[in-house]
N, C-alpha and C positions, 0 to 999 in steps of 0.2 A: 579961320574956320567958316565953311559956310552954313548961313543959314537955311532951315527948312523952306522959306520965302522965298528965299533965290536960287530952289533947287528943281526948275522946271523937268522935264523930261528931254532928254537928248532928240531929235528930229530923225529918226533912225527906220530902218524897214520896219522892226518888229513895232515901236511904237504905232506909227502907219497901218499895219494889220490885225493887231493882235485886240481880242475882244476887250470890251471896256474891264477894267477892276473893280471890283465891290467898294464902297463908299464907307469910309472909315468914318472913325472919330480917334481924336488926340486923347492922348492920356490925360485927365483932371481929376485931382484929387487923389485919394488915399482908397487903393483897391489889395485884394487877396488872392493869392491863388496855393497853387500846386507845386506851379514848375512854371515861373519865368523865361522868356527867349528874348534874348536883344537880337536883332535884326531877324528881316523877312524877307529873306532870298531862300535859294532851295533847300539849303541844311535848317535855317527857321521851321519855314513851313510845312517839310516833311518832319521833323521833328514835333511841332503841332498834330499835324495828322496821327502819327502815329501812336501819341500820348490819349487822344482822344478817344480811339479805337482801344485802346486800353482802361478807359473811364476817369482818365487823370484829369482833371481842372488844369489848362493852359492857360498862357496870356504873353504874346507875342507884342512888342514894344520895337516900332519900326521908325527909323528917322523922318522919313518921305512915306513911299509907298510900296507894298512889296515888289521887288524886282526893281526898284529903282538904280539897285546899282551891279553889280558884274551878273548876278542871275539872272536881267535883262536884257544885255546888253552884249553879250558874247553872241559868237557865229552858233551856239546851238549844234554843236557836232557830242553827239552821243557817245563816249569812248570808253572804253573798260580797261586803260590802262594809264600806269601815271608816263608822264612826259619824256624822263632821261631815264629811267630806272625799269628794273626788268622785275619778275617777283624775287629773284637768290639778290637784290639789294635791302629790299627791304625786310626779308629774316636776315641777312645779317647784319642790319644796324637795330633790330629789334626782337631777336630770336622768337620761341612761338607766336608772339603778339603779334609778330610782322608776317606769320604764316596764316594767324586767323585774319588780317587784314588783309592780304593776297585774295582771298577766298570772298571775300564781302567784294573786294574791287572787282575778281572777276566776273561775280554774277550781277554787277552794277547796271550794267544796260540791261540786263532780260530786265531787271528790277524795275527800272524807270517806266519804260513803255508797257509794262505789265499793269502798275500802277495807273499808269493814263488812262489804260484801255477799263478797268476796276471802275472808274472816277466816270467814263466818257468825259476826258477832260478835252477841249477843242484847242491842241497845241500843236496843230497839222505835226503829229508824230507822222517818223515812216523811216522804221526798224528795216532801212534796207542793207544794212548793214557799215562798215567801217575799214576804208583801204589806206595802208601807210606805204606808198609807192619809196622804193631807193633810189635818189636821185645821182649814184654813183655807181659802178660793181662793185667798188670796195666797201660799201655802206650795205650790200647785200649782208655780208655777216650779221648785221645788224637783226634784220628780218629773219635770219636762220634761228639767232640765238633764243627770238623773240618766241617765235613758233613752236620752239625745242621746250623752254621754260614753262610756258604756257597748257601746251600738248600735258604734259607731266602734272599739271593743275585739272585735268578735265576742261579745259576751255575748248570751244570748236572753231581752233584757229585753222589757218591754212598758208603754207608756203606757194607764195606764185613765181612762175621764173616770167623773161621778161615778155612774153607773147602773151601768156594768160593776160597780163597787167593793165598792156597795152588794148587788150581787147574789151578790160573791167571800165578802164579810164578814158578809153576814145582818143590817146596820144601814145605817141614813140618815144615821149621824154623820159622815161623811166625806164627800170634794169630791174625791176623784181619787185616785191614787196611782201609784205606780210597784211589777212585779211582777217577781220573777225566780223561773221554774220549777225552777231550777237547785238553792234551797233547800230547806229547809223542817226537822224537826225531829228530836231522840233524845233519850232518856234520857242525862244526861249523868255521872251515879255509873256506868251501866252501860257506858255506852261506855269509859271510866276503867276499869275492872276490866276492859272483854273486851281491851283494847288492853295492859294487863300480860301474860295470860295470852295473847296473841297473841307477846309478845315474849319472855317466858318457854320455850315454845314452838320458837322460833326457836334459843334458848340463849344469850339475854341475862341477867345477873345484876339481881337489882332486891334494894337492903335496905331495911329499912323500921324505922320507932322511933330511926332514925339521925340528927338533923338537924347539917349541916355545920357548924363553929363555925370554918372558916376553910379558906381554896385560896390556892397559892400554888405559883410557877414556881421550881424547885429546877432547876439545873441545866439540860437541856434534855427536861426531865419537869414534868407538874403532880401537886401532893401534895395530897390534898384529907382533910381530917381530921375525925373525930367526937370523939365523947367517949370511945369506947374503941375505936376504927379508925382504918385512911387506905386509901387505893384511890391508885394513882400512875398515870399514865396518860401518853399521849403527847398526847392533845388533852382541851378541858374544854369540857362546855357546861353554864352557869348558865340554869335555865330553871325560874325561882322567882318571877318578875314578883313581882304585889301583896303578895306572902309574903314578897319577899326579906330584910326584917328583922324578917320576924314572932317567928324560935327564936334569932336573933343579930343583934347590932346592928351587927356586924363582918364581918360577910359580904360584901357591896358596899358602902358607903355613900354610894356615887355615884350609884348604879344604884337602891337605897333610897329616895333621895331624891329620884330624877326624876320617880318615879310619886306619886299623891295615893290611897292607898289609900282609896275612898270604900265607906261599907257598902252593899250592895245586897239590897233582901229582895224574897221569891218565896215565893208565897201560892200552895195549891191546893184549889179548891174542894172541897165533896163531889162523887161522883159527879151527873150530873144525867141527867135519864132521855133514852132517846133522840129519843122527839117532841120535846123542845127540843133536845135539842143538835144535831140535822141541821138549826135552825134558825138556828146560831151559826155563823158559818165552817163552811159543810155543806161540801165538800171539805177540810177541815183542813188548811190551810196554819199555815205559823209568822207573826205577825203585829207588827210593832212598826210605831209611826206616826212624825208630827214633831214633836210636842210637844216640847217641853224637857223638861219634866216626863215621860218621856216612860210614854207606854201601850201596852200590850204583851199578847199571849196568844198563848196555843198548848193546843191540847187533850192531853193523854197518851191512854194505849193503856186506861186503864178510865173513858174518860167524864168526867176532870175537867178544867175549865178551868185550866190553869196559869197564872197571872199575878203583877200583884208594884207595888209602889210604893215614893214613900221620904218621911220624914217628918222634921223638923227633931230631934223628941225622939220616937222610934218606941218608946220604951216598952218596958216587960221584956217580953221574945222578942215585941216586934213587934204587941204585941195593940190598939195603939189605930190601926194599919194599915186593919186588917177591916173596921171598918164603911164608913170611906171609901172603900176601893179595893171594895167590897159595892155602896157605892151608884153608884160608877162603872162597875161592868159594869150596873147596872140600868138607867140613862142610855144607857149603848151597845146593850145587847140587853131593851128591860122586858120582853120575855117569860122572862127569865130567871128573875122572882120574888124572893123574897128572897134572899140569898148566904148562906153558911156556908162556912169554911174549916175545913176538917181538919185542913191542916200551914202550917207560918210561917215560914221561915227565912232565913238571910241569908247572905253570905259576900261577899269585898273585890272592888272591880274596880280596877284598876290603873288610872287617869286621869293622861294626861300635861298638864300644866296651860301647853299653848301661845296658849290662848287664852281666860286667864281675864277679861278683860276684854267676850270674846266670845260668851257664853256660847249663842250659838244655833250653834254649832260645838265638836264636840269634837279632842282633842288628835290628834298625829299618833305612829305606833308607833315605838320607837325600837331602833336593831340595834347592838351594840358589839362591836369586838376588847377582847379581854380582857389578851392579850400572845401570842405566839408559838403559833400551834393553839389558840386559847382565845377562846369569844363567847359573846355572851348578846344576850337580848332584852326587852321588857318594856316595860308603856301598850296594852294591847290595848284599852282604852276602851270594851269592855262586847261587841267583836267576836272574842273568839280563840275561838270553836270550831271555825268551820272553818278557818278563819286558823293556828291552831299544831298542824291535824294537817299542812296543806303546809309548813310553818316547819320541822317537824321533818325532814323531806326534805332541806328547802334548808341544814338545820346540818348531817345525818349527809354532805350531800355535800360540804360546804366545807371539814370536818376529814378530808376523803378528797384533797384537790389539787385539785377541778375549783374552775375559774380563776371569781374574783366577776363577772367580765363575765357569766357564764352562768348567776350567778344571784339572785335575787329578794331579795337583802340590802341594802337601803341603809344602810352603817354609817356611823357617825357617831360624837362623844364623848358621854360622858354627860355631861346639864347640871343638877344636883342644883339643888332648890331649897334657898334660906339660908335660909327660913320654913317649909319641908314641913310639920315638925308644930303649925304655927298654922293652916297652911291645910287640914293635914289633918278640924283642931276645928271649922274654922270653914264647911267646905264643905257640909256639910248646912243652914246659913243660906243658902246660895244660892237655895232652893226659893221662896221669895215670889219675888223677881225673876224666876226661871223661870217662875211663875203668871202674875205680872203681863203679861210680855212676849206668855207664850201668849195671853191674853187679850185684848189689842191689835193683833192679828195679825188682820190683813182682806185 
């Protein structure tokens, strides 16, 4: 496991840009609160926020820094919907629960940039919306179903055939797609740091260089402990996903073992000048398609294309990446020339592995009680940024009494895998299958 000491920050664009973070202090000694939160990424710290606004006493217990780990580290694409799954999957693996959960996810983006804009948080938000191009005709149904489902929800999606698409995207590579204006993107280090100093703010506690090496229900209190602290509290919320056994192997093991911590790397061009780039997604939407494999961009606030790939053996920090995921924006945009990447970095996404024999479908997110005022969550499948700033809403209000009918948690038990960490090794061999299939797809 590693330690806090040796866990500098990844060398990445958003590190690079993104405003400094508020200056913590480590957990010491023996403190009290309300409602405990292990980790301080977006489900943490919206989860702070919104207990605050309530007048609840928090206290946020962070290994590093906030956003140190996937809530900083991701491409920052804004999305209102989860990954493999449509809303009619998740009422029926979880009946009304799954239909008040539909309903938090779809107004998950207004939510996020709502919130920013409330805060003036500086996370170059830019609600331009969110396009999932079909990189096949036969993958167009996809988009019909998507829009059909959706429509039926009050979302303001939109079906494109392939001319509108082409015209959104700035390429002929695509056949259709499905749009929601509801999206679109931020800096996601930045949004991480304004959403501490928002909670902060408030007069929430956050400690930081802390990581938990163990919670547990003492009486009718939770005791959550560091290495030279504890925080006691009346309610607990673990909100550590792909991390959760990254600084202790003892922290959930349940919960550890449901998600498939997969690597995820995010590439950003150099700047590119503006004659081409009003030619790339000239309105700047967030962009991911349907590939398996899947393709993915979004522009940042100075002109670079942000994107990203994965590779069976991706090579010290990522570098045999480049030229492949180089000549695939070439393929998508050849006016783009040759590529150069400036920054290369990676970080975990929590994969829930319900359907690995499926692989043109991703897992479904998963919600637990933990015991008595105590939940967690975790499998966000490559979607929690807009996803765990409403998540964090729906925990600070659960550990407050309002009743689960009224809200977006479908809890369930954790179902740990007996192979996690074979399947953890072994999941980046998936990618030829995900080729092949993409490529048989008519």
């Amino acid at each position: 496991m590693p330690s806090t000491a040796s866990a500098p920050w990844p060398p990445s664009l958003w590190v690079a840009t993104a405003p400094p973070g508020p200056v913590l202090q480590p957990l010491v000694g023996e403190e009290t609160t309300d409602v405990v939160v292990i980790g301080a990424g977006f489900t943490g710290l919206s989860t702070a926020i919104h207990l605050r606004e309530m007048g609840v006493a928090v206290t946020v217990v962070e290994a590093v820094e906030p956003g140190w780990g996937a809530s900083g580290r991701n491409n920052g694409q804004v999305i209102p919907t989860l990954a493999g799954h449509d809303p009619s999957g998740m009422t029926a693996r979880h009946g009304e629960a799954g239909e008040r959960f539909n309903r938090v996810l779809r107004d998950a983006a207004q939510y996020l940039f709502d919130l920013v804009r409330k805060h003036d948080i500086p996370a170059e938000a830019e609600q331009a919306g969110w396009v999932q191009p079909v990189h096949s005709p036969g993958r167009f149904k996809i988009a019909e179903k998507r829009v059909k489902e959706w429509s039926a929800l009050g979302a303001p999606v939109e079906l494109l055939d392939r001319e509108a698409t082409a015209k959104m995207l700035g390429s002929e590579a695509w056949f259709g797609g499905f749009w929601n204006p509801t999206g679109g993107h931020i800096n996601p280090l930045a949004l991480s740091r304004g959403l501490a100093q928002v909670a902060l703010k408030l007069g929430a506690v956050i400690r930081s260089r802390s990581p938990v090496s163990s919670y547990a229900r003492v009486g009718d209190a939770w005791v959550v402990k560091t290495e030279k602290g504890q925080v006691t509290a009346k309610a607990l919320i673990l909100a550590t996903n792909a991390y959760t056994g990254e600084f202790s192997d003892s922290l959930n093991r349940d919960i550890a073992r449901e998600v498939i911590p997969v690597l995820s790397w995010q590439m950003a061009t150099r700047p590119i000048s503006d004659n081409v780039a009003k030619t790339i997604i000239p309105d700047r939407q967030a962009m991911s398609d349907t590939h398996r494999e899947l393709y993915f961009a979004r522009w940042d606030a100075r002109n670079r294309l942000v994107t990203g790939g994965a590779a069976m053996v991706p090579g010290a920090n990522g570098d045999n990446l480049r030229g492949m995921i180089g000549e695939r924006l070439k393929k998508l945009w050849p006016q783009i020339g040759d590529v150069e990447f400036d920054y290369v970095w990676s970080g975990y996404v929590g994969m829930t592995p319900d359907n690995l024999l499926k692989p043109q479908v991703a897992g479904f997110p998963r919600f637990h009680k933990l015991g008595p005022n105590g939940y967690a969550w975790a499998g966000c499948n490559g979607r929690a940024v807009a996803l765990s700033v409403s998540l964090g809403r729906e925990l600070a209000r659960v550990t407050q009494g309002v009743p689960e009918s009224e809200l977006g948690l479908p809890f369930s038990d954790p179902t740990p895998q007996p192979f996690q960490p074979i399947l953890r090794r072994i999941a980046p061999f998936a990618l030829p299958l995900y080729r092949r299939l993409d490529a048989q797809e008519i």
